[in-house]
C-alpha positions, 0 to 999 in steps of 0.5 A, a space after each residue: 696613436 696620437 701624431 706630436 703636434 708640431 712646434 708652435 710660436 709662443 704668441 707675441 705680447 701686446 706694445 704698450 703704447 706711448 702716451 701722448 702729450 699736450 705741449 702747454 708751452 705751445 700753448 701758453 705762448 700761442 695764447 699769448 701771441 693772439 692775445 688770449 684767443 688760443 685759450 678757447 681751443 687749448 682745453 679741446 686740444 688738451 681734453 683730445 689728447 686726454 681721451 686719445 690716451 685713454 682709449 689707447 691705454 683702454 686698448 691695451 689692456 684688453 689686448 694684454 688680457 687677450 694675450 695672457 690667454 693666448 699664452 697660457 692656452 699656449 703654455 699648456 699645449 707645450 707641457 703636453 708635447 714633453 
């Protein structure tokens, strides 16, 4: 005979990630103030925070496919219990 396997958590779903943002009036004023010598690094700053996004977003999709397997793996070893 075949021995119930025993209750499993439902597994826990990725936490999307909060998007980052360049504060352009920061920016804008600092350019200002130093006379338009923070306009050379505000396009790194802003392309820093592009990437950063992106890869997070990246890593969260892959976390999400990830989950969805683990739930439906899940979901059909509960179904087999009843």
């Amino acid at each position: 005979m075949n021995a119930p396997v025993p209750f499993s958590p439902a597994p826990i779903p990725p936490i999307a990630p909060m998007p980052r943002e360049c504060n352009h009036t920061l920016h804008l004023i600092l350019s200002l103030v130093t006379c338009g010598f923070w306009l050379f690094v505000w396009p790194f700053v802003a392309f820093s925070v592009s990437s950063k996004n992106k890869s997070a977003q990246a890593r969260y999709a892959a976390e999400m496919t990830n989950y969805q397997r683990e739930y439906a793996l899940w979901a059909q070893s509960q179904g087999s219990q009843r």
